[in-house]
C-alpha positions in Angstrom: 106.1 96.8 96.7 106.2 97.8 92.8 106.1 100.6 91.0 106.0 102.5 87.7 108.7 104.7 86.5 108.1 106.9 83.6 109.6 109.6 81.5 109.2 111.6 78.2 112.3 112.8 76.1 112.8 114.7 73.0 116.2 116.4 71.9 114.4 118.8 68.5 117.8 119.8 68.0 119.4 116.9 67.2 116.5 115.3 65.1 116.4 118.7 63.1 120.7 118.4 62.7 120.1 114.6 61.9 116.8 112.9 61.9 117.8 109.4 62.1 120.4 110.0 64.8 117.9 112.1 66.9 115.2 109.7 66.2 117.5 107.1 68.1 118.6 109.4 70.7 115.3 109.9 71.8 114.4 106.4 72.6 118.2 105.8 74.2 117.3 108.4 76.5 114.1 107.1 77.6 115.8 103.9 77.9 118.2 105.1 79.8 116.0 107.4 82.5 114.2 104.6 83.2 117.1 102.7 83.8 119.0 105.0 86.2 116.1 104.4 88.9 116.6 101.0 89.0 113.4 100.4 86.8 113.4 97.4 83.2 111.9 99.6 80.7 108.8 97.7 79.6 107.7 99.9 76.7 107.3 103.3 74.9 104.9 105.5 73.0 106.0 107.9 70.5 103.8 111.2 69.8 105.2 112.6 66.4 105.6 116.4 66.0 106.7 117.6 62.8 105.7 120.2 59.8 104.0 120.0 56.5 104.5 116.4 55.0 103.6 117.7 51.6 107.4 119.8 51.4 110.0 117.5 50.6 112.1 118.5 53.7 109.4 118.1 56.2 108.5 114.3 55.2 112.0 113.2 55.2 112.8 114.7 58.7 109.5 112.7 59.8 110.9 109.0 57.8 114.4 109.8 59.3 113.1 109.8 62.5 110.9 106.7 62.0 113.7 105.2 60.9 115.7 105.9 64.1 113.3 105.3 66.6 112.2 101.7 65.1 116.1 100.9 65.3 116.5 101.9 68.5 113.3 100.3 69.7 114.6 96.8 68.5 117.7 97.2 69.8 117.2 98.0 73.2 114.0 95.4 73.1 111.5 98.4 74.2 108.5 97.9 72.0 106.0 100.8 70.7 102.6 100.2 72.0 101.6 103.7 71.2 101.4 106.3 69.6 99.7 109.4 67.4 101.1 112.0 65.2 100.6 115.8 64.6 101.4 117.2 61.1 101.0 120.6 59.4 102.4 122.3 62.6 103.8 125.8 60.7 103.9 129.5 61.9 103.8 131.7 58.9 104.6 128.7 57.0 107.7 127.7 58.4 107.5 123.8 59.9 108.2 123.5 63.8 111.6 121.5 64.4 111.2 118.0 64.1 109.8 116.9 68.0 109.0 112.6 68.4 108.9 112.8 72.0 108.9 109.4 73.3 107.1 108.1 76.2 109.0 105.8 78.0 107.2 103.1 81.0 109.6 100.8 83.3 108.8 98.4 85.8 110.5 99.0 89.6 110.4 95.6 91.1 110.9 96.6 94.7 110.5 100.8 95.3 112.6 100.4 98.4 115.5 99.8 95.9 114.7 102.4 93.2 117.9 104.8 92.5 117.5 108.6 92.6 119.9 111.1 91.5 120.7 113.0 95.1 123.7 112.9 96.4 123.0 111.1 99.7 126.3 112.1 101.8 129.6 113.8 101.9 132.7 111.6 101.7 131.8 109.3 98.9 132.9 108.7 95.1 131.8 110.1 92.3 132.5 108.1 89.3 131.2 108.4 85.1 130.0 105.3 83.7 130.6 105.7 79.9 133.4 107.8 79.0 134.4 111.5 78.3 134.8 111.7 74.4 133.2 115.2 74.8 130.5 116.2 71.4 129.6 119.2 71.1 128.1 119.1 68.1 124.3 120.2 68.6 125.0 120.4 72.2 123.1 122.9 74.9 126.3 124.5 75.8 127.4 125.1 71.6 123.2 127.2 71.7 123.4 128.8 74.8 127.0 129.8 75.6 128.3 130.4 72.2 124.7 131.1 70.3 125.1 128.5 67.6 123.7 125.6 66.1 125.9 123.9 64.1 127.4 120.4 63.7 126.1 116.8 63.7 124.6 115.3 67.2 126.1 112.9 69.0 126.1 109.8 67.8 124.2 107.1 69.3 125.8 103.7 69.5 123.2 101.6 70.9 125.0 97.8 71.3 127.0 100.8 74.3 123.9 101.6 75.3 122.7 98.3 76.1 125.6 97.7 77.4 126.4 100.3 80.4 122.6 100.4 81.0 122.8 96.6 81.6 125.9 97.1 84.0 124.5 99.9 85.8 121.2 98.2 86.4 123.1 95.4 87.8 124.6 98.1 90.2 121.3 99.6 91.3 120.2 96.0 92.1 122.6 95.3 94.1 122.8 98.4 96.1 126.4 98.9 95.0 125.4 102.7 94.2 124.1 105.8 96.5 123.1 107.8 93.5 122.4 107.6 89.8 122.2 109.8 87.0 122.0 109.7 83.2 123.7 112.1 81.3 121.9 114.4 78.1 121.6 118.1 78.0 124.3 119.8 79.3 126.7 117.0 79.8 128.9 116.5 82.7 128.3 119.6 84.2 124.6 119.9 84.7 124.4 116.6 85.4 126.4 117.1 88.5 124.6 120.4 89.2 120.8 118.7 89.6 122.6 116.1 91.5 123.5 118.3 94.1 120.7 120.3 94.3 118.6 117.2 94.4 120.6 116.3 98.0 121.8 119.3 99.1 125.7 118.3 99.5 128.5 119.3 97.0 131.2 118.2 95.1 134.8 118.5 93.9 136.0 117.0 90.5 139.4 115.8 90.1 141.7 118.1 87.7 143.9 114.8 86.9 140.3 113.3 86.0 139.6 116.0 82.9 140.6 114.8 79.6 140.7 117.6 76.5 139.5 120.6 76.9 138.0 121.6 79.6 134.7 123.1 78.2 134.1 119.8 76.1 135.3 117.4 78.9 132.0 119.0 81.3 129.5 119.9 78.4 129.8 117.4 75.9 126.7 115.4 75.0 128.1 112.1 74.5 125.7 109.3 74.8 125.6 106.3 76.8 126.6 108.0 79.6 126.1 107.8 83.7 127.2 109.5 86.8 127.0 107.6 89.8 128.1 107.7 93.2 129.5 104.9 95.9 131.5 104.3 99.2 135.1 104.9 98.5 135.7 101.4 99.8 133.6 99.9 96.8 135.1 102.0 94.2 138.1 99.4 93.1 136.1 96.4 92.8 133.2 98.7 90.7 136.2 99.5 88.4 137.2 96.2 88.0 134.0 94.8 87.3 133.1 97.3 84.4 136.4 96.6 83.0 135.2 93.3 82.9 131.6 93.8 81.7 133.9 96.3 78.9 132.2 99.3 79.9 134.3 102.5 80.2 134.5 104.2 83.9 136.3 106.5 86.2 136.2 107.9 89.3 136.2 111.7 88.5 135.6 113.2 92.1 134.1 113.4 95.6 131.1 114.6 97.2 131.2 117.5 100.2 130.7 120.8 101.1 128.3 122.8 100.1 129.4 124.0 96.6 130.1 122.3 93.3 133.9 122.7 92.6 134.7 121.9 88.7 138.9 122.6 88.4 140.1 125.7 87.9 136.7 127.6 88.5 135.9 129.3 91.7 133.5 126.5 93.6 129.5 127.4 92.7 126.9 127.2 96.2 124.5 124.5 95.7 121.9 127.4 97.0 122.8 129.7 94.1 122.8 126.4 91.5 119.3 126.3 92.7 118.6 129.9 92.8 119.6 130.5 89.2 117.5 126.8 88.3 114.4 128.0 89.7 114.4 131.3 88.9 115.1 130.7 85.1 111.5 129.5 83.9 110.0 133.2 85.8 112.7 134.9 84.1 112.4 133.4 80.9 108.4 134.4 80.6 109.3 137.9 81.5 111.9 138.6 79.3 111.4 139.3 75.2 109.1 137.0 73.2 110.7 134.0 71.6 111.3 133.3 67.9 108.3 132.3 66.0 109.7 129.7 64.6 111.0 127.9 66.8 108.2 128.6 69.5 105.1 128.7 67.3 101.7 127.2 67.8 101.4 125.1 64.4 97.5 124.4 62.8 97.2 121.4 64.8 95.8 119.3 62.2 96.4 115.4 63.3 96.2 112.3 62.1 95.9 109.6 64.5 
């Protein structure tokens, strides 16, 4: 049978950092969700958050972000059908950070097929489709570990996009693949973390797989990026087939055990990865009230 797949995405930090690279990044990251369960994004709606259009700063954050979206619409050939816009949203008249969050709507052929991100067993390969440039610029780890916000977003190359979503569709389709994952907040790292608490089963990362710095290697926010997993015996000809197709990938690792192993860290339990995932949102609401102007309920007034 057939199904739907469908996701929303918006990265405010990068559109506020750069509005036409964050504009595009929202749209590649639909694109690419939908296509890391195996789905052909169809098409996407857009629902425009932004600030007072009458100040200067406002308005161009909202036409940079236009502009980034329509770009990255035409090139991945995932039309808007959609859409509405809320302007004016300020607390104490500072505007909210720039939010298009973007709708996206794919088309799963045969559900029986569909990808998930789980790791399904021990004893397979863990490979990155994409390569490890490692941006930190605008990244989660650069606001939450460190405390800042600086630096330009990643940017988003979308003929790369196309291309390693093409190649890993064509993996998904042809059951080459256990489990799939796209990369975007968090990099590397967290990406690896929700895949093994989706399944339940650890894994180790290669040291000899790390390139640079460690810290930028597993939280860098490059783009275009996957994590997928296969038998061991199907990793060579996978290799040799994205090299082919010119799309960067590596086996970086193995699943097993019950603890995700990054080199030179002390191995994490999947069961406290999960503990510490589901008991942030709780802890969050309990602890002290969040800026007001990054948090703020604006006026609300739309235009549709």
């Amino acid at each position: 049978p057939k199904g739907l797949a469908l996701t929303t995405d918006a990265t405010e930090r990068y559109c506020e950092a750069d509005p036409v690279e964050g504009g595009k990044q929202a749209v590649a990251e639909a694109w690419r969700n939908l296509v890391a369960v195996g789905a052909r994004p169809l098409a996407l709606t857009d629902n425009l958050n932004f600030g007072n259009p009458e100040k200067p700063h406002a308005m161009g954050q909202f036409v940079g972000c236009l502009q980034g979206i329509g770009e990255a619409a035409r090139a991945l050939d995932f039309p808007i059908v959609s859409g509405n816009v809320s302007l004016y949203n300020e607390t104490m008249g500072a505007g909210i950070p720039p939010t298009p969050a973007i709708g996206g709507v794919g088309l799963v052929t045969d559900v029986a097929k569909a990808a998930s991100l789980a790791f399904k067993r021990a004893g397979e390969a863990v490979l990155l489709i994409g390569g490890a440039p490692g941006w930190l610029g605008r990244s989660a780890y650069l606001a939450t570990i460190l405390g800042r916000e600086e630096g330009a977003p990643p940017p988003v190359d979308l003929t790369a996009e196309r291309r390693n979503g093409d190649f890993v569709s064509s993996l998904i389709g042809a059951g080459r693949v256990s489990a799939v994952h796209d990369l975007s907040d968090g990099g590397l790292a967290v990406a690896l973390a929700e895949m093994a608490m989706a399944g339940g089963v650890g894994a180790a990362i290669d040291a000899n797989a790390v390139t640079g710095p460690a810290h930028a290697f597993f939280f860098g926010e490059d783009q275009a990026r996957y994590v997928v997993t296969t038998r061991r015996e199907n990793v060579a000809a996978l290799l040799a087939d994205a090299r082919a197709a010119g799309v960067p990938a590596a086996q970086i690792g193995a699943t097993g055990g019950d603890a995700l192993a990054l080199p030179g860290e002390p191995p994490v339990p999947v069961a406290k990865l999960a503990e510490a995932f589901e008991s942030w949102f709780p802890d969050y609401m309990d602890g002290p009230s969040p800026s007001p102007r990054v948090r703020g309920e604006g006026t609300g007034r739309r235009q549709n």
